[in-house]
GURO-287182 format. One record per atom (N, C-alpha, C): x, y, z. Coordinates in steps of 0.2 Angstrom, whole numbers, padded with zeros to 4 digits, always signed. Layout:
REM GURO-287182
XYZ ...
This chain:
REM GURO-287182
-0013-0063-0114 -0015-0056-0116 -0010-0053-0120 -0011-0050-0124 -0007-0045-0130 -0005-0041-0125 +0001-0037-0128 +0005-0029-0128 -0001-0025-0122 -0001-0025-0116 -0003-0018-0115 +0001-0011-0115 -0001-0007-0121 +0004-0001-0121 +0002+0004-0117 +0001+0001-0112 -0001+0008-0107 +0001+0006-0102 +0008-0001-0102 +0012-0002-0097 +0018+0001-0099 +0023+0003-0097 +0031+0002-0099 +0036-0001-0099 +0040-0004-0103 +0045-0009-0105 +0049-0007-0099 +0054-0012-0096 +0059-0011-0092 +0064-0004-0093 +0067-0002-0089 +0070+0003-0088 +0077+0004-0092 +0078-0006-0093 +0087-0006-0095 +0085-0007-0102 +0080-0006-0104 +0077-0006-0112 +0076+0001-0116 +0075+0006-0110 +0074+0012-0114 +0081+0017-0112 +0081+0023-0117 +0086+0026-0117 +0085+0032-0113 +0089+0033-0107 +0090+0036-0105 +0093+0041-0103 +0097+0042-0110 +0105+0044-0111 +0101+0053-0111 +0106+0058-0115 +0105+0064-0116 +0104+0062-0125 +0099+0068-0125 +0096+0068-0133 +0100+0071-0137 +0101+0068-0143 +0106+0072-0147 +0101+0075-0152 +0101+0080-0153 +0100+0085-0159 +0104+0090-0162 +0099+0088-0170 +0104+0094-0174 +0100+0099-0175 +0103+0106-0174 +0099+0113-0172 +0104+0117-0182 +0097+0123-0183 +0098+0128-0184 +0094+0133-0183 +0098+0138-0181 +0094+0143-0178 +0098+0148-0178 +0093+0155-0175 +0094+0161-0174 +0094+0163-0164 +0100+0164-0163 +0104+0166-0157 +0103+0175-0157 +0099+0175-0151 +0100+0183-0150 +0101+0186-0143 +0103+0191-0141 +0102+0193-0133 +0100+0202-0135 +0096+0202-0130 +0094+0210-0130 +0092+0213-0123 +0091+0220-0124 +0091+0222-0117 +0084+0224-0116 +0080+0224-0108 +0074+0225-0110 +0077+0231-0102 +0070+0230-0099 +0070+0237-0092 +0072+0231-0087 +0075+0235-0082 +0077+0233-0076 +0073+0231-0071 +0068+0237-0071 +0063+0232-0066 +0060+0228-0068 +0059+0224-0076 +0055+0219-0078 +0059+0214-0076 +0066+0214-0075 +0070+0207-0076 +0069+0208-0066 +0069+0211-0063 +0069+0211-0054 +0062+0209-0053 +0060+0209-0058 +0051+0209-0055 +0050+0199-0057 +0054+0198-0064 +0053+0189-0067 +0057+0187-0066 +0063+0187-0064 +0068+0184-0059 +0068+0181-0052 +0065+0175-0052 +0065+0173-0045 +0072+0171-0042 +0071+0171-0035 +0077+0166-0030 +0076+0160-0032 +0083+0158-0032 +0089+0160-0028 +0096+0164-0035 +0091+0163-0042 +0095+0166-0047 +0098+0174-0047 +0103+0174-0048 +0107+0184-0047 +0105+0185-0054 +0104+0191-0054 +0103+0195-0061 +0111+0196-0063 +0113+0198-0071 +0119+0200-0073 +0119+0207-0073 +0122+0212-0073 +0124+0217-0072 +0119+0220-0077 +0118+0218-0084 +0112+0223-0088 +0108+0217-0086 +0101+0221-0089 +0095+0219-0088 +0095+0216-0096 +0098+0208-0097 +0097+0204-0101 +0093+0199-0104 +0090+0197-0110 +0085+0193-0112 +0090+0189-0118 +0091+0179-0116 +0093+0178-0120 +0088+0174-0123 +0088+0174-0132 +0081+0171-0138 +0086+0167-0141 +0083+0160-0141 +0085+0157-0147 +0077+0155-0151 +0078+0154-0157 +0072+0152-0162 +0074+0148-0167 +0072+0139-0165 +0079+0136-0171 +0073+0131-0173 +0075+0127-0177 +0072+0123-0181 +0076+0115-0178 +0074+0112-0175 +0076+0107-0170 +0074+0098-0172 +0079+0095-0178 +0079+0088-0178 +0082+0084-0172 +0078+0080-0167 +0077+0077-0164 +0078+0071-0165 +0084+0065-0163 +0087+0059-0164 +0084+0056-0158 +0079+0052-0161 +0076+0050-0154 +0080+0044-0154 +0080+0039-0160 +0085+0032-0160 +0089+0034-0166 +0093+0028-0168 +0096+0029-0173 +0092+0027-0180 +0085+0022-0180 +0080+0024-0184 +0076+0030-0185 +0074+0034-0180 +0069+0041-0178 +0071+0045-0178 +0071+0051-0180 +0070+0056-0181 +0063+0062-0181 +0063+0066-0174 +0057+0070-0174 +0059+0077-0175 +0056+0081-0180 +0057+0088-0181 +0054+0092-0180 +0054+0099-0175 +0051+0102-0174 +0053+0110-0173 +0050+0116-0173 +0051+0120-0170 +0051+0123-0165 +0057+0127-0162 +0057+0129-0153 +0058+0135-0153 +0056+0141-0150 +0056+0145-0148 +0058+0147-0139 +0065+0149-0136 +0066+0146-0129 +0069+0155-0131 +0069+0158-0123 +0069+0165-0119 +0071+0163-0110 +0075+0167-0112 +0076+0166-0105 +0079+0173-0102 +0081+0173-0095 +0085+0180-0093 +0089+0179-0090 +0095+0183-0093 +0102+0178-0091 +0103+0180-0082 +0105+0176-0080 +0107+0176-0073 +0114+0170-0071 +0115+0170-0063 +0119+0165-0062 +0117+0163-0055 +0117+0156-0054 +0117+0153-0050 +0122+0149-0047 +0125+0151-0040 +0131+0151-0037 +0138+0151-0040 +0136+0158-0045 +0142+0158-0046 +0142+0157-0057 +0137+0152-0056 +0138+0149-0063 +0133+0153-0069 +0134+0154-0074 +0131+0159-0080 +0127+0157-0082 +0119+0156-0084 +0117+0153-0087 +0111+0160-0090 +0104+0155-0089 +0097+0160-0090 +0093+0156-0086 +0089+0159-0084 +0081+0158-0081 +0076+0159-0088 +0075+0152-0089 +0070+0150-0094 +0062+0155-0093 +0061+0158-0094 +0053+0157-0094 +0048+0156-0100 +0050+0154-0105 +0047+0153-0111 +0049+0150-0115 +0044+0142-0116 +0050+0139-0121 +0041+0136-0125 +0042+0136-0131 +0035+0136-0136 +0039+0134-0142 +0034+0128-0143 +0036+0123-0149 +0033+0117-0153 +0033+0115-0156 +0028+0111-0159 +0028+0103-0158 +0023+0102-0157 +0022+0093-0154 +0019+0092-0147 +0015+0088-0145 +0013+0087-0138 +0018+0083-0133 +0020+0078-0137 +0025+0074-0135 +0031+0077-0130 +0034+0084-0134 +0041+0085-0133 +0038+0091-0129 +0033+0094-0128 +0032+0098-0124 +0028+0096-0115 +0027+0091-0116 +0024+0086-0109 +0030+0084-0107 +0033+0080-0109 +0037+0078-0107 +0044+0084-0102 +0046+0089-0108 +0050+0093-0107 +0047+0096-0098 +0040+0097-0097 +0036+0101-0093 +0038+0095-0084 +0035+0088-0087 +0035+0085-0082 +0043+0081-0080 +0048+0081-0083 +0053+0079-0081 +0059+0082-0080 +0059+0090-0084 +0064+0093-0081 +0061+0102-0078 +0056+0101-0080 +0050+0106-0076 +0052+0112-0082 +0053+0112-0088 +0054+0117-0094 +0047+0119-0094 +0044+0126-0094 +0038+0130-0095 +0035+0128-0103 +0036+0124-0105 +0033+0124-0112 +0026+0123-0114 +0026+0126-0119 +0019+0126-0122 +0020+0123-0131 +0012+0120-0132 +0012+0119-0140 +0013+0124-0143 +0014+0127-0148 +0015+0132-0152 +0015+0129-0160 +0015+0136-0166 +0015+0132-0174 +0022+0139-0172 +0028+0134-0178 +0034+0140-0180 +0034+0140-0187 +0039+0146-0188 +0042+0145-0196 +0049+0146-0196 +0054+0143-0201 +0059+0144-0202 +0064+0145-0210 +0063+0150-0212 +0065+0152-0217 +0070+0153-0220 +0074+0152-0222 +0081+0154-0227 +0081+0155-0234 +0082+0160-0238 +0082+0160-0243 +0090+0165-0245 +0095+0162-0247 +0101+0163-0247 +0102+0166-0240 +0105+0171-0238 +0108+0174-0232 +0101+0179-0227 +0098+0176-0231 +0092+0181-0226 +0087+0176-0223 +0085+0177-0217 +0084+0173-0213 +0075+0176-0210 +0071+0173-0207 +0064+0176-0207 +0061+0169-0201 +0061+0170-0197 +0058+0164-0190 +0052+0169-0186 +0047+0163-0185 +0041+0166-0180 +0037+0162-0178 +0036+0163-0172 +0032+0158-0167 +0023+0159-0166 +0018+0153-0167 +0012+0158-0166 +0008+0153-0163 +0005+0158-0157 +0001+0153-0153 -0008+0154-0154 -0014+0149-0153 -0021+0152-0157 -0021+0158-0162 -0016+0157-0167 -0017+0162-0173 -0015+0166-0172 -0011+0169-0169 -0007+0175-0168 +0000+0174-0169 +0005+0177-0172 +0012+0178-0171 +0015+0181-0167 +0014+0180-0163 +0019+0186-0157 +0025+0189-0156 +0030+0181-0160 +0037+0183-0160 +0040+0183-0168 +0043+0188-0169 +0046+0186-0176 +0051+0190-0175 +0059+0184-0177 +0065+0188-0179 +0067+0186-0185 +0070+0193-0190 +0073+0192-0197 +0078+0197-0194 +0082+0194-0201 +0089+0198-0203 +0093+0193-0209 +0100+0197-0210 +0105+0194-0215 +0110+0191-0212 +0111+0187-0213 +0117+0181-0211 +0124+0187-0216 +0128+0186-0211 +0134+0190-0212 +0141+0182-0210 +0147+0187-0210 +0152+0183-0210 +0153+0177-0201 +0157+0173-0204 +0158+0171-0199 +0160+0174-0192 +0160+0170-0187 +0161+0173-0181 +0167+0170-0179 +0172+0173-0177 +0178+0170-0172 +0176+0168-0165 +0174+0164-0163 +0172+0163-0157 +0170+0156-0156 +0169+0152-0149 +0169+0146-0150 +0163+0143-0152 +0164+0136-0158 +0158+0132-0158 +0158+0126-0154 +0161+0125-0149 +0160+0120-0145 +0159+0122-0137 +0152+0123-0137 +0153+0125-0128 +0147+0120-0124 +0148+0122-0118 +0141+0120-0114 +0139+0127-0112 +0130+0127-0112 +0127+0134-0108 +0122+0129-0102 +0119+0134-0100 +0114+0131-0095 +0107+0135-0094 +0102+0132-0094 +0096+0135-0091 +0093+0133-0085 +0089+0139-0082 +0087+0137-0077 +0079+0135-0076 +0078+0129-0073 +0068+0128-0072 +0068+0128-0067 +0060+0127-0066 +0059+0127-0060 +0053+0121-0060 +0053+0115-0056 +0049+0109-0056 +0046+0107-0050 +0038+0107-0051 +0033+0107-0045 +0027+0106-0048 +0023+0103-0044 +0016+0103-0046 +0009+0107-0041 +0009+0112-0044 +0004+0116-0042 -0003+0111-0036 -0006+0118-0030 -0008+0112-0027 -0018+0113-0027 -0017+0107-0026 -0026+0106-0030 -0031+0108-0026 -0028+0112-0017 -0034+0115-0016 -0033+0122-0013 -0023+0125-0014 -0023+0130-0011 -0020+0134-0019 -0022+0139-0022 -0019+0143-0027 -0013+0146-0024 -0007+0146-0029 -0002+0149-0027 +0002+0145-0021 +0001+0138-0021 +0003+0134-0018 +0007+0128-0022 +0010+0123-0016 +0012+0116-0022 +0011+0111-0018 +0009+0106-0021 +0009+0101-0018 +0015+0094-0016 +0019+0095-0013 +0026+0094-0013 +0032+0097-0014 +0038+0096-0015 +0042+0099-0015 +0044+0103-0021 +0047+0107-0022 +0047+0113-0028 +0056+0112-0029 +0058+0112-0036 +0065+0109-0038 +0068+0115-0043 +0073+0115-0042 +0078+0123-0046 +0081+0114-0050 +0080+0117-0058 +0084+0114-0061 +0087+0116-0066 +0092+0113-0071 +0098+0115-0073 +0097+0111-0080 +0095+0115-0086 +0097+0110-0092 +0105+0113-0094 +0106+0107-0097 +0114+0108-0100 +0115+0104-0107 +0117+0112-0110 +0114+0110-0117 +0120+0109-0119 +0124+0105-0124 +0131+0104-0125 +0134+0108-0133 +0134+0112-0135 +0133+0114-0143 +0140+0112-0148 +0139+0109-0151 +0144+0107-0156 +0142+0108-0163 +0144+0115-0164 +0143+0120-0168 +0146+0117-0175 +0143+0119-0182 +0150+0120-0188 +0148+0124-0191 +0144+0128-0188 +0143+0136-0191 +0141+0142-0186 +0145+0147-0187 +0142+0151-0180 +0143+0160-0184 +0139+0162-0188 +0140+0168-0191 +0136+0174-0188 +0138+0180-0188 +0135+0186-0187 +0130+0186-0190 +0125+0191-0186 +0118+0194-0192 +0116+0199-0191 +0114+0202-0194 +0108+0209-0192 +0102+0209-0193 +0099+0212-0189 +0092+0210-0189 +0086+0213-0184 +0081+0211-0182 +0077+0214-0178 +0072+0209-0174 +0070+0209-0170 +0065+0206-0166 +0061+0207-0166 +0054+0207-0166 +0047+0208-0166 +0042+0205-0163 +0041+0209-0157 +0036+0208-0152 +0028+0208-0152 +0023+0206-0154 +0018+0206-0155 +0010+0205-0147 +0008+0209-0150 +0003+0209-0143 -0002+0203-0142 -0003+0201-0137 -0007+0192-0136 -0007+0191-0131 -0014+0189-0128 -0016+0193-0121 -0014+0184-0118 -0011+0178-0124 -0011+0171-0120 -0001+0170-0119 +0001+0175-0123 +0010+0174-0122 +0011+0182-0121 +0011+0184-0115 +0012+0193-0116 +0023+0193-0117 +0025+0192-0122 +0031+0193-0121 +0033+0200-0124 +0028+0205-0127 +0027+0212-0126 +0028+0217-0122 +0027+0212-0114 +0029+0217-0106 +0036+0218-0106 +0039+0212-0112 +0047+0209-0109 +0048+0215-0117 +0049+0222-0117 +0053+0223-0122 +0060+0223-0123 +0059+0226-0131 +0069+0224-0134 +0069+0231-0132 +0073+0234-0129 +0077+0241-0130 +0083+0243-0134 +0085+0237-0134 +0093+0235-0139 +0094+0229-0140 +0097+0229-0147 +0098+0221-0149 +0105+0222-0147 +0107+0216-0143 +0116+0217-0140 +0119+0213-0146 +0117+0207-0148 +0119+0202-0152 +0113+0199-0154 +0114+0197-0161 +0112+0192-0165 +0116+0186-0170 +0115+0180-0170 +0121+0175-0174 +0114+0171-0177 +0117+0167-0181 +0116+0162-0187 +0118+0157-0183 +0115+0150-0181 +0120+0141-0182 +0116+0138-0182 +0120+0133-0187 +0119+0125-0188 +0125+0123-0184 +0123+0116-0182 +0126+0109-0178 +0122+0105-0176 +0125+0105-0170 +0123+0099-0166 +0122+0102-0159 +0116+0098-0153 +0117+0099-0149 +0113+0094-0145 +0118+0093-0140 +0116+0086-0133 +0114+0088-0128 +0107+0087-0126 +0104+0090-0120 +0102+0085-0115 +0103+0089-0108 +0101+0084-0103 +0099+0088-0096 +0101+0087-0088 +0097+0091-0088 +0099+0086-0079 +0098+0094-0074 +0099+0090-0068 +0094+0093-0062 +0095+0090-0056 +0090+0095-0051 +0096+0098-0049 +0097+0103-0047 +0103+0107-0040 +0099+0107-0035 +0094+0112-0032 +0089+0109-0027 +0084+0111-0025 +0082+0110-0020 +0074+0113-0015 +0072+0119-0016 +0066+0124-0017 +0068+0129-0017 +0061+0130-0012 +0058+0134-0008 +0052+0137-0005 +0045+0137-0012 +0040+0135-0013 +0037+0136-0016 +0035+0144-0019 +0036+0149-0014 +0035+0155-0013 +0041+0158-0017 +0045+0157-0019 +0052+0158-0023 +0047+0159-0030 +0043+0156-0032 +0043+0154-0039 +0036+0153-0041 +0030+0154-0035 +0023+0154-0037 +0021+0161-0041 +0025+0167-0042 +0022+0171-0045 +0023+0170-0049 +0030+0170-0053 +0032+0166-0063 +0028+0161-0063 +0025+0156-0060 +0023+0152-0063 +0017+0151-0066 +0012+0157-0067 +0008+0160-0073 +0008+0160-0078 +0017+0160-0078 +0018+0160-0087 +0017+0154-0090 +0017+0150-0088 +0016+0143-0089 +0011+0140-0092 +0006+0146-0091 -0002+0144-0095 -0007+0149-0097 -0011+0147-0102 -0016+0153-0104 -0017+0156-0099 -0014+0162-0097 -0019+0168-0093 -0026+0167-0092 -0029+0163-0086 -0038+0164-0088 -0038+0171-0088 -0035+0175-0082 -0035+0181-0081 -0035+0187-0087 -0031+0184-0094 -0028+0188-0099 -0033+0187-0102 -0037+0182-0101 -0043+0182-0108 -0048+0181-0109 -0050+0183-0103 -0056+0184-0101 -0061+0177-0099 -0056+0172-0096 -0061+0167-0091 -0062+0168-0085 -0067+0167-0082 -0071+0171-0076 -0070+0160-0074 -0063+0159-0067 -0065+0153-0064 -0068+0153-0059 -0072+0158-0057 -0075+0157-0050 -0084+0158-0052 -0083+0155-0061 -0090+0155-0062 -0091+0148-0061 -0099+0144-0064 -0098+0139-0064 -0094+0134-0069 -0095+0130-0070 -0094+0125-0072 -0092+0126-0080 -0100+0124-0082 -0104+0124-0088 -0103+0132-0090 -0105+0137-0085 -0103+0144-0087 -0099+0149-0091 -0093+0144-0089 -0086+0145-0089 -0084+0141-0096 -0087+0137-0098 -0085+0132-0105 -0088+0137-0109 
């Protein structure tokens, strides 16, 4: 019998290491309302003392071997918080291009990703990125790349998921156990500059991140590097912790007008 590729090679054959990629991208944090972040902050995450939103939007070369190379772009949000003790963000939206990198992302470290189209622009110091899902632009950030930044380019940060599989006869339920997990992105910067700029929320009833407004941009930076991602479980959580965010995770039927308690055929 030939190749079946819908078996998998042994285990000591593939790489299971952390993914090295080289990133540029636009780094921002902003302040949105207090009760939105109390309301999409689940347990057992603490809120930081302002009602914070952190955005990156980079354009992400992906080293899958040392022959491969996959490129694509990422648009990831998160709200900063901490989890016993440690700093990170509560992911709730990460959209980006490819089916691959976004299944995978979804079923192995439970990232909320969706397909997306992005752009990334540079044209000397000025800078223009935007994310659009069925034809719409929803997010876009511009600005002028300014001077360097004193500050470190070699850190770890951390996001936080949440990993579970919804249950196929009770809505708002899981079928198994539901997982708080922890990417850990390693960043190995060699440019890390100031910018000015603005954010731009657009209304879309399939990504509402229009509820999540900017109030104030706290920060915004410019980098190119590198960055090694990987990723753990810390642990168990009550499904009930994390069934209401877990909406964002998929077209709203509710947002767009599919009626599921129609038939079938109805509903197509």
């Amino acid at each position: 019998m030939s190749r079946l590729r819908y078996l998998q090679g042994p285990a000591a054959t593939r790489n299971a290491g952390a993914l090295r990629n080289t990133v540029r991208g636009v780094r921002a944090t902003y302040e949105t309302d207090a009760e939105v972040v109390r309301a999409l902050l689940p347990q057992p995450l603490v809120a930081v003392e302002r009602p914070e939103v952190w955005v990156q939007l980079a354009h992400v070369a992906m080293h899958v071997t040392e022959e491969r190379t996959v490129e694509i772009g990422a648009l990831t949000m998160g709200i900063n918080a901490t989890y016993e003790g440690t700093p990170g963000a509560y992911c709730f939206h990460m959209a980006m291009e490819g089916e691959t990198v976004v299944t995978s992302g979804r079923e192995r470290f439970g990232e909320p990703k969706k397909i997306a189209e992005t752009s990334f622009e540079r044209q000397g110091d000025h800078v223009r990125a935007t994310c659009s899902r069925h034809g719409i632009t929803y997010f876009e950030v511009e600005g002028t790349i300014g001077e360097e930044l004193d500050a470190e380019k070699q850190f770890e940060e951390y996001l936080f998921c949440y990993k579970g599989l919804p249950s196929i006869d009770t809505p708002g339920e899981f079928d198994g156990d539901v997982f708080l997990t922890r990417l850990n992105w390693k960043r190995n910067y060699t440019t890390r500059r100031a910018m000015t700029g603005e954010i731009r929320l657009a209304e879309s009833p399939y990504d509402p991140l229009i509820d999540i407004p900017v109030r104030k941009l706290v920060s915004m930076q410019y980098v190119e590097g590198a960055t090694q991602t990987s990723g753990q479980i810390l642990r168990k959580v009550p499904g009930e912790w994390i069934a209401p965010q877990w909406v964002g995770r998929y077209d709203d039927p509710g947002n767009i007008g599919i009626d599921l308690s129609a038939p079938a055929e109805q509903a197509a």
